[in-house]
Structures are given as C-alpha cells and as structure tokens.
N, CA, C and O atoms as CSV, one atom per row, in Angstrom:
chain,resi,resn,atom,element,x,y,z
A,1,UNK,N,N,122.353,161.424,-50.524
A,1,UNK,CA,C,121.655,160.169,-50.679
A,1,UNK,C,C,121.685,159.785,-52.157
A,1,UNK,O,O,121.491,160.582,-53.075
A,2,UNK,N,N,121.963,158.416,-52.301
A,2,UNK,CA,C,122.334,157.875,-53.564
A,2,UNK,C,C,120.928,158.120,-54.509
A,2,UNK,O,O,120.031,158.721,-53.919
A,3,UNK,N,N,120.710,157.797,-55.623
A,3,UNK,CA,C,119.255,157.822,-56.561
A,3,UNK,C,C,118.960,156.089,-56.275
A,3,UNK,O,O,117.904,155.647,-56.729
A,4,UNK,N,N,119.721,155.304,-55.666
A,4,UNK,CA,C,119.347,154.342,-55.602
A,4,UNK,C,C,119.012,153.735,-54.100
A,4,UNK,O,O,118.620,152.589,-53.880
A,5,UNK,N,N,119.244,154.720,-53.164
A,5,UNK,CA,C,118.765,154.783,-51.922
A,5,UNK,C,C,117.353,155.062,-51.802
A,5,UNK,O,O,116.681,154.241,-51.178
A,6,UNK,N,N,116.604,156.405,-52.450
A,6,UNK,CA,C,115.873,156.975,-52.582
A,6,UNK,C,C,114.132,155.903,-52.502
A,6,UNK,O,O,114.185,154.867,-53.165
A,7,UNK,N,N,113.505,156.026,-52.158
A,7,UNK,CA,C,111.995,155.242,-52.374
A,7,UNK,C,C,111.846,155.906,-54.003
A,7,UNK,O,O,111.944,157.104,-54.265
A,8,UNK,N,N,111.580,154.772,-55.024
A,8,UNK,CA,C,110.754,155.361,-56.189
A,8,UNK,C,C,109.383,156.035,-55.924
A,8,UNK,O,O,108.447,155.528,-55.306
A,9,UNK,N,N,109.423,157.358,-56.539
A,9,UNK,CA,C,108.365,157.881,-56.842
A,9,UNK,C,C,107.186,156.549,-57.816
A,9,UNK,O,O,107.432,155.699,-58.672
A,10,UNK,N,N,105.798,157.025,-57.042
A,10,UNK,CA,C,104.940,156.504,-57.836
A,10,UNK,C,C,105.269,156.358,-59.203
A,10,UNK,O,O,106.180,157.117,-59.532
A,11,UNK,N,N,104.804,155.586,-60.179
A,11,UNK,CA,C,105.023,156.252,-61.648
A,11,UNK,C,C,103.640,156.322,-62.172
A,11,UNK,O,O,102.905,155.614,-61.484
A,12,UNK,N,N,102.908,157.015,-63.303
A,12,UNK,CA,C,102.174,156.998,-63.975
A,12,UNK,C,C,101.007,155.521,-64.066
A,12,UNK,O,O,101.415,154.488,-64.596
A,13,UNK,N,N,100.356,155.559,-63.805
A,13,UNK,CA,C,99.497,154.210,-63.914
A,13,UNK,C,C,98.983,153.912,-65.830
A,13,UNK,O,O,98.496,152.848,-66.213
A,14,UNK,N,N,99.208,154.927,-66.607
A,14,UNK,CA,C,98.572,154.760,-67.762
A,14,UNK,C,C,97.630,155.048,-67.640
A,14,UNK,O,O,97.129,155.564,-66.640
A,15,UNK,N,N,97.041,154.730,-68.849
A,15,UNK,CA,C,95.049,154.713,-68.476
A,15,UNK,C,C,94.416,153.807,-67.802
A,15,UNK,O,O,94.743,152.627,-67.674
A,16,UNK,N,N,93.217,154.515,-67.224
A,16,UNK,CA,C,92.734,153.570,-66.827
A,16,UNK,C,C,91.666,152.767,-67.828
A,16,UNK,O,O,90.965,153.324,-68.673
A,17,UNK,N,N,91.691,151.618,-67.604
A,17,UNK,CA,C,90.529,150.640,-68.482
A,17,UNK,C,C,88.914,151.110,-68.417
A,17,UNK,O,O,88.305,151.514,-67.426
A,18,UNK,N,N,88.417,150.930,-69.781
A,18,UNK,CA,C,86.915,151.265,-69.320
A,18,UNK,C,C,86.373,149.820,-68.416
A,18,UNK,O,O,86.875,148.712,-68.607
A,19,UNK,N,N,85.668,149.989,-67.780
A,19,UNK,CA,C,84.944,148.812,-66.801
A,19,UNK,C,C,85.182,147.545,-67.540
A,19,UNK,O,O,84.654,147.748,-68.633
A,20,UNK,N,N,85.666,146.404,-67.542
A,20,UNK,CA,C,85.260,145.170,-67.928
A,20,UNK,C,C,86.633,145.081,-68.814
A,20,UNK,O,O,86.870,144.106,-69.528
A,21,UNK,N,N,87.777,146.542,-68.655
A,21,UNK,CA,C,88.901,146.629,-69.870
A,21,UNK,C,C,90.126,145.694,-69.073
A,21,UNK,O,O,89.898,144.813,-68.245
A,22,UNK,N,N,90.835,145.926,-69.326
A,22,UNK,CA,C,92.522,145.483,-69.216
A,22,UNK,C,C,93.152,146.267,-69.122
A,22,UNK,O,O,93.205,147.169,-69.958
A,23,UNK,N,N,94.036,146.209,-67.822
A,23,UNK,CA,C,95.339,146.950,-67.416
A,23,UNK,C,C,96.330,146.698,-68.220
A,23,UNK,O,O,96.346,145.641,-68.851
A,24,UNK,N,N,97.405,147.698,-68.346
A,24,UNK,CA,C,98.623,147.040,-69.272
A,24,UNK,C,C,99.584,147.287,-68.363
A,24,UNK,O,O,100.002,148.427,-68.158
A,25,UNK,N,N,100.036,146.187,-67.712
A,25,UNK,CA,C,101.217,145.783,-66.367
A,25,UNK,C,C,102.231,145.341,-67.371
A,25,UNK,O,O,102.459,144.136,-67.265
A,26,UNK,N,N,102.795,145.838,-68.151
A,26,UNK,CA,C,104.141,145.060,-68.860
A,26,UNK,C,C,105.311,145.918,-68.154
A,26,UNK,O,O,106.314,145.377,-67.689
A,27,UNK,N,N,105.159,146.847,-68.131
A,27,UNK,CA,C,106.349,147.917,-67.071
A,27,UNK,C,C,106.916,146.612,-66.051
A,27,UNK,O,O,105.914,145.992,-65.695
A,28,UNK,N,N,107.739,146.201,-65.663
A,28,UNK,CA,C,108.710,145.611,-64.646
A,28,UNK,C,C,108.317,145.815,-63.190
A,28,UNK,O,O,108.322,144.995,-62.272
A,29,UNK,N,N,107.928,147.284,-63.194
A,29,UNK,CA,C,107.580,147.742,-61.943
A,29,UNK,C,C,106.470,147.245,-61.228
A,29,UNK,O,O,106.440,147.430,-60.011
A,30,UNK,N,N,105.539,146.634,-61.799
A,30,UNK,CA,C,104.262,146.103,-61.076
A,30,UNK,C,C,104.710,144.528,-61.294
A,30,UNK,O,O,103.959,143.987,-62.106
A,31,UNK,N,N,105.757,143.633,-60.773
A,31,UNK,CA,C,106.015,142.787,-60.191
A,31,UNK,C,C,107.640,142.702,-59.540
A,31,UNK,O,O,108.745,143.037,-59.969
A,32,UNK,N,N,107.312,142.287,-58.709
A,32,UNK,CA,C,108.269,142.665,-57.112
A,32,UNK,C,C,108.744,140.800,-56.928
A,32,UNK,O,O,108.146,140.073,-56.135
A,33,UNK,N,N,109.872,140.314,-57.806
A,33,UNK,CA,C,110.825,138.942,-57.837
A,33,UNK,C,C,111.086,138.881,-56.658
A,33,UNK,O,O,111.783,137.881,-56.481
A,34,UNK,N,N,110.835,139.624,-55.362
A,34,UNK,CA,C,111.648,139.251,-54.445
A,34,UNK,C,C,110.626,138.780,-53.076
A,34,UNK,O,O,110.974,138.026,-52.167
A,35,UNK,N,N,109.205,139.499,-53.234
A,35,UNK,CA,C,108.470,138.780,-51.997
A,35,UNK,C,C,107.025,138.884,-52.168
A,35,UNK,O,O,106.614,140.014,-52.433
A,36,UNK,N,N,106.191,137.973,-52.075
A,36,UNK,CA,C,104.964,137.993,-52.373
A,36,UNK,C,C,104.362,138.751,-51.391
A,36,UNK,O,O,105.042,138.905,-50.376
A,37,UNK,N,N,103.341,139.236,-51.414
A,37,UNK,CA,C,102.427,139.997,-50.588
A,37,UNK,C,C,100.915,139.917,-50.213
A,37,UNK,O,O,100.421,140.072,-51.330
A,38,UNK,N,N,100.108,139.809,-49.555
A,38,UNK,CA,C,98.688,139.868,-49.586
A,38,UNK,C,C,98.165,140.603,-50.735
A,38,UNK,O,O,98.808,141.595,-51.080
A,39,UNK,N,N,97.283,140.343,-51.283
A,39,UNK,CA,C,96.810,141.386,-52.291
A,39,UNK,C,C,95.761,141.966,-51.749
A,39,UNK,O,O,94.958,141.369,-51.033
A,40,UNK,N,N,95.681,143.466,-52.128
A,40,UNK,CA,C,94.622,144.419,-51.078
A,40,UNK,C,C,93.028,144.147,-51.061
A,40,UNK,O,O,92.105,144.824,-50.608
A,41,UNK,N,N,93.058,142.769,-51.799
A,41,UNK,CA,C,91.872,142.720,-52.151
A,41,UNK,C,C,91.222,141.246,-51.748
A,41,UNK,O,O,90.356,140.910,-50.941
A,42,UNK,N,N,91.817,140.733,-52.425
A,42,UNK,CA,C,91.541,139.187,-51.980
A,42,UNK,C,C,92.222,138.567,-50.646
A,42,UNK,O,O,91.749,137.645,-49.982
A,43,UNK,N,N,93.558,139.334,-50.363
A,43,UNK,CA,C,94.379,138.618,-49.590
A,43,UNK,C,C,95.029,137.396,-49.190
A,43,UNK,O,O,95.441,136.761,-48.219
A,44,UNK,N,N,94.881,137.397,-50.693
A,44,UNK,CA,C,95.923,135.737,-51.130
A,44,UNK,C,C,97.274,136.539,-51.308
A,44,UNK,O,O,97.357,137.767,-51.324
A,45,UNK,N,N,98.470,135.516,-51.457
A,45,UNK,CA,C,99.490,136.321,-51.751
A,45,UNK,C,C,100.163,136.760,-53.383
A,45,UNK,O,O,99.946,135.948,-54.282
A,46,UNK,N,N,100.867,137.883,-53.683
A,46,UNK,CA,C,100.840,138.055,-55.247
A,46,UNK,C,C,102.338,138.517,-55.215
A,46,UNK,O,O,102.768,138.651,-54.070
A,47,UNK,N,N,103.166,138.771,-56.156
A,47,UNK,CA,C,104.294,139.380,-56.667
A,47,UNK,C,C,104.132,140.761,-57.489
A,47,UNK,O,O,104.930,141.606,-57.893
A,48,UNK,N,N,102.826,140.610,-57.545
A,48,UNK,CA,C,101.942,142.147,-58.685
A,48,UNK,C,C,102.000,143.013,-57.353
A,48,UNK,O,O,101.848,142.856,-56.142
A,49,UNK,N,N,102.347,144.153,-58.388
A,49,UNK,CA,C,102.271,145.831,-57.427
A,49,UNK,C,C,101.333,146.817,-58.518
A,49,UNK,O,O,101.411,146.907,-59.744
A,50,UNK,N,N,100.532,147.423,-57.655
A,50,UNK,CA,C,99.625,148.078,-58.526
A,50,UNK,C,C,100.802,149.652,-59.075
A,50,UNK,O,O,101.990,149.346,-59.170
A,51,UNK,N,N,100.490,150.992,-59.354
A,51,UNK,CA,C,100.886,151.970,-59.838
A,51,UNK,C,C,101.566,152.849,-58.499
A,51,UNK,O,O,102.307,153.803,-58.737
A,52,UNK,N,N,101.284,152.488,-57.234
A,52,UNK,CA,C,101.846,152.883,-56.100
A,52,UNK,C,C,102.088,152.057,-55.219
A,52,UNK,O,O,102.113,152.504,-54.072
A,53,UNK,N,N,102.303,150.846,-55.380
A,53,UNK,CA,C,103.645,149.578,-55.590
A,53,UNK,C,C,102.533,148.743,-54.040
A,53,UNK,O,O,103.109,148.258,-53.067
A,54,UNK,N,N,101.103,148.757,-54.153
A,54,UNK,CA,C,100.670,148.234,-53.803
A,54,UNK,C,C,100.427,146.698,-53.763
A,54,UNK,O,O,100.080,146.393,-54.904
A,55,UNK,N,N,100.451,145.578,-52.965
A,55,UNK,CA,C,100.396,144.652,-53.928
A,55,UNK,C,C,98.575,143.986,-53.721
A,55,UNK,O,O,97.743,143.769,-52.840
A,56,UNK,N,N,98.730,143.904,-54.968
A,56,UNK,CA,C,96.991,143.137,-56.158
A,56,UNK,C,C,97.355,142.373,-57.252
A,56,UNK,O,O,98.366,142.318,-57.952
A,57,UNK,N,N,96.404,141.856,-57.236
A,57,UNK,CA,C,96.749,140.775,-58.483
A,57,UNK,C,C,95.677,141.840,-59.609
A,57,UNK,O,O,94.662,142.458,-59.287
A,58,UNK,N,N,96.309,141.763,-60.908
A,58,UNK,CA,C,95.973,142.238,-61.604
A,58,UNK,C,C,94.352,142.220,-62.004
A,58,UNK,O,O,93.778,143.248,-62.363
A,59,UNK,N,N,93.704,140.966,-61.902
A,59,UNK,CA,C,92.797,140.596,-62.155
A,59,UNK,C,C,91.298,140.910,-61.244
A,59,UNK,O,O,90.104,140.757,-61.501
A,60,UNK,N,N,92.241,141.542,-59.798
A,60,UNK,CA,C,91.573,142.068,-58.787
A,60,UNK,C,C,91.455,143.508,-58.850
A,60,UNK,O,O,90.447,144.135,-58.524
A,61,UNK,N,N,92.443,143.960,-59.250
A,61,UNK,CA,C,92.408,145.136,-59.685
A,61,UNK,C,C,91.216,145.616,-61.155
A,61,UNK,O,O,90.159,146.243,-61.088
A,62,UNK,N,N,91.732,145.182,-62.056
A,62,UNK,CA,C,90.450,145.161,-63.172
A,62,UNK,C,C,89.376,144.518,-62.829
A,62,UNK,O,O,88.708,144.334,-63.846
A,63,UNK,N,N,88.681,143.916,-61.559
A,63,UNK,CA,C,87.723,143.769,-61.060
A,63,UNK,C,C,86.592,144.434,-60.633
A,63,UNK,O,O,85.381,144.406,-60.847
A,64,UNK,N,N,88.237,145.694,-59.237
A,64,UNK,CA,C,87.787,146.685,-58.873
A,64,UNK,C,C,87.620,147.915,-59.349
A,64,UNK,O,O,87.086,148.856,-58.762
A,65,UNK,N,N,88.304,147.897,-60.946
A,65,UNK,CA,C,87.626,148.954,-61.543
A,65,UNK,C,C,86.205,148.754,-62.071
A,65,UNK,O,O,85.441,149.699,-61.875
A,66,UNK,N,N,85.810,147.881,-62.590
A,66,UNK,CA,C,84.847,147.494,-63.366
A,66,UNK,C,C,83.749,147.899,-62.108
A,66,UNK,O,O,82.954,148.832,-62.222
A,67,UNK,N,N,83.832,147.178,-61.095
A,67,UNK,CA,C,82.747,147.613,-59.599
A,67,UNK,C,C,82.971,149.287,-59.347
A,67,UNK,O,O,82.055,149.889,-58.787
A,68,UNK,N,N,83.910,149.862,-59.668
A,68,UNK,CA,C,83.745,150.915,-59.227
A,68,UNK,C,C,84.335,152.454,-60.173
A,68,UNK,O,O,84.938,153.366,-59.606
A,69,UNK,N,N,84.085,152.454,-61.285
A,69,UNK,CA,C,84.775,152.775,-62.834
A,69,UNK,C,C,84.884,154.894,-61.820
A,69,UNK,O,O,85.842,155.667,-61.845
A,70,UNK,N,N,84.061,155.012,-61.408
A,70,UNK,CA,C,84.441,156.865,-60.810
A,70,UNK,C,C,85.463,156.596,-60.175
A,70,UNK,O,O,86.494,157.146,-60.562
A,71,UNK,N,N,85.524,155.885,-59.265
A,71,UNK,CA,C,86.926,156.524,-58.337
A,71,UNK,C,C,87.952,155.592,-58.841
A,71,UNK,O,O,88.993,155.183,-58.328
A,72,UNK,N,N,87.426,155.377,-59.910
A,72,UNK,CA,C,88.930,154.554,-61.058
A,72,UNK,C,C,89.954,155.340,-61.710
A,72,UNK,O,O,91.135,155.217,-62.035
A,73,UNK,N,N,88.646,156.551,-61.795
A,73,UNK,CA,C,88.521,157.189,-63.543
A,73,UNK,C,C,89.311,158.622,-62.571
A,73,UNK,O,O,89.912,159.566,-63.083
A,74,UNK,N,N,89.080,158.407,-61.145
A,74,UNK,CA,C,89.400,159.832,-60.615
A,74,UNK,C,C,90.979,159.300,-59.911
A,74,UNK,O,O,91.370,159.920,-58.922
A,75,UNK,N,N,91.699,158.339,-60.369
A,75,UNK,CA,C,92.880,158.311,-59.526
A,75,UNK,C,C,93.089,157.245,-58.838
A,75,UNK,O,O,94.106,156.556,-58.930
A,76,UNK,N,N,91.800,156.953,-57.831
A,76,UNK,CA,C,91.935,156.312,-56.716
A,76,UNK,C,C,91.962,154.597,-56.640
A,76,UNK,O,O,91.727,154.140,-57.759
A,77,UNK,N,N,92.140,153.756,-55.826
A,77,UNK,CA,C,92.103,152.905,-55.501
A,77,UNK,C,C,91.479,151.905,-54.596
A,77,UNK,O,O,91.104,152.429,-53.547
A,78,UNK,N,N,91.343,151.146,-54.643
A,78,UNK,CA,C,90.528,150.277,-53.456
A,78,UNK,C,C,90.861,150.654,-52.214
A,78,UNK,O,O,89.996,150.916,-51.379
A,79,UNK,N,N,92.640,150.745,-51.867
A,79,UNK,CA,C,93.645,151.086,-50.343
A,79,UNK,C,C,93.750,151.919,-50.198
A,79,UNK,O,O,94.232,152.316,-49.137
A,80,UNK,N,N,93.179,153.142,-51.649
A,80,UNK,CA,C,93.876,154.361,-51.369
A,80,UNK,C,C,92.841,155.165,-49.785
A,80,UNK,O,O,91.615,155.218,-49.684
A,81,UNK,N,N,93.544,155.509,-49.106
A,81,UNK,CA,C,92.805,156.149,-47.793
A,81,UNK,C,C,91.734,157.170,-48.645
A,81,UNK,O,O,91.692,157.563,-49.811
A,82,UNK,N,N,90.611,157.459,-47.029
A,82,UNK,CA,C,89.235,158.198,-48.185
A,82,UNK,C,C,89.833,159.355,-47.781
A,82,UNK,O,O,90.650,159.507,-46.873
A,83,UNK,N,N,89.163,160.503,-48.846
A,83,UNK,CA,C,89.231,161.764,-47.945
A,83,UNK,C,C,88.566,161.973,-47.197
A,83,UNK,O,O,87.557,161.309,-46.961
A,84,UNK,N,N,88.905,162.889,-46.643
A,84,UNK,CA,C,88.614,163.646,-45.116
A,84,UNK,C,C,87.209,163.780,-45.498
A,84,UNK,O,O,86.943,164.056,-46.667
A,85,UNK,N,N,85.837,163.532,-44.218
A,85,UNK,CA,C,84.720,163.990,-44.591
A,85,UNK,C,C,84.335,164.661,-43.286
A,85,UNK,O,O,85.084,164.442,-42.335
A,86,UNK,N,N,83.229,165.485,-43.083
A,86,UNK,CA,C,82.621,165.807,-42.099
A,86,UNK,C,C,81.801,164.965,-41.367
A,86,UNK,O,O,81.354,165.462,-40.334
A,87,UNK,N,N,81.453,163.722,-41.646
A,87,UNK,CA,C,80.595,162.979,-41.337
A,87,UNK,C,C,80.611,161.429,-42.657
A,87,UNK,O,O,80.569,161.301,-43.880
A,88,UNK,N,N,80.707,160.447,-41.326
A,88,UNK,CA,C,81.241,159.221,-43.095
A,88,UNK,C,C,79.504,158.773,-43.085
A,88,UNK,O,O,78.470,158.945,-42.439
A,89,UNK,N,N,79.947,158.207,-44.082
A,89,UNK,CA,C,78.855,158.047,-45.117
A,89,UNK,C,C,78.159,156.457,-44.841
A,89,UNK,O,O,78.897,155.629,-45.375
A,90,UNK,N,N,77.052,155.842,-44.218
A,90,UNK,CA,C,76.993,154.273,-44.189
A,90,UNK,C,C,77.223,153.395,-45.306
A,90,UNK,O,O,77.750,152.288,-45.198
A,91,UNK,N,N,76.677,154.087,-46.753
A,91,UNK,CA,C,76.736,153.150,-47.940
A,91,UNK,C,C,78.461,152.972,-48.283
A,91,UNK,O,O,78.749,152.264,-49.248
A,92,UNK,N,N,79.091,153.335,-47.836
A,92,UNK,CA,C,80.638,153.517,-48.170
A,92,UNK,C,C,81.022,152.144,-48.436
A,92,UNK,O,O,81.070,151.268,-47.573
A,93,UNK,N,N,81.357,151.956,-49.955
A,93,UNK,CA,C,82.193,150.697,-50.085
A,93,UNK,C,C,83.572,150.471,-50.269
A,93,UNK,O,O,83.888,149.392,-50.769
A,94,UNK,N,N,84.239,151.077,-50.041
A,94,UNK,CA,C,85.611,151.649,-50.032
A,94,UNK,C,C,86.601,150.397,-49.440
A,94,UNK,O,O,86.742,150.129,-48.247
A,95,UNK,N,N,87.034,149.933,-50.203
A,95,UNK,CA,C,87.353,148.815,-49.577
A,95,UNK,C,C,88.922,148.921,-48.678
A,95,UNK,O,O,89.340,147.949,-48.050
C-alpha cells in the first residue's frame, strides 16, 4: 500500500489554549478545499478539520474549550466518544 493510499495518522494538535485562548490552525491540515462538512458543534457547514480531521469551525472549537478547559487540557474533544463507565452520569455534558 502506497504512503499515499494510507489514512493520515492524527497529527499533534499543539497546545491547547488556556480558556478564552486561540488555536493556531495555520498547518494546511485543518482545512479540507474539497468538501464542507457539518461542524460537530453547531452543525452549520465548515471546510475546518479539528486535530483528528474532525470537522468544527475553529471558533467553536475555542468555544468548547473555554466551556470545558479539563477535558481540553486532557486530550479530548466535544465528538471524542466517552469512556467506558459503569454507570453514566445525568450531569454529562459531553456533547
């Protein structure tokens, strides 16, 4: 299989912003010239791909960090699936 067959690996997201900060999307990779998408958040459509080629508009994204700076700061994402629990939780805002 070619390297250009292959699905890209995630890449690195950078840092993340403190609450209220700015993403730095200049990488190529977090916009996709070829088809707009719902964004995971608003669900308007965007050309922005988050760090695991999700598509968000940037501004939704530094939104949802600012609302939710721990599971920012730990990796995760608004789409990213939850982990496994023994029992879910009612306050869960997990979008």
């Amino acid at each position: 299989m070619s390297t250009r067959a292959r699905k890209a690996e995630p890449f690195e997201p950078g840092l993340v912003p403190a609450p209220g900060g700015f993403l730095d999307w200049r990488d190529g990779r977090h916009f996709d010239r070829w088809q707009d998408r719902p964004c995971a958040l608003c669900t308007k459509p965007t050309p922005m791909r988050s760090h695991r080629d999700e598509p968000v508009h940037k501004v939704c994204a530094e939104a949802w960090i600012t609302a939710n700076p721990v599971k920012a700061r730990q990796g995760r994402f608004a789409s990213d699936p939850q982990p496994k629990r023994s029992r879910a939780k009612a306050d869960d805002d997990h979008a």
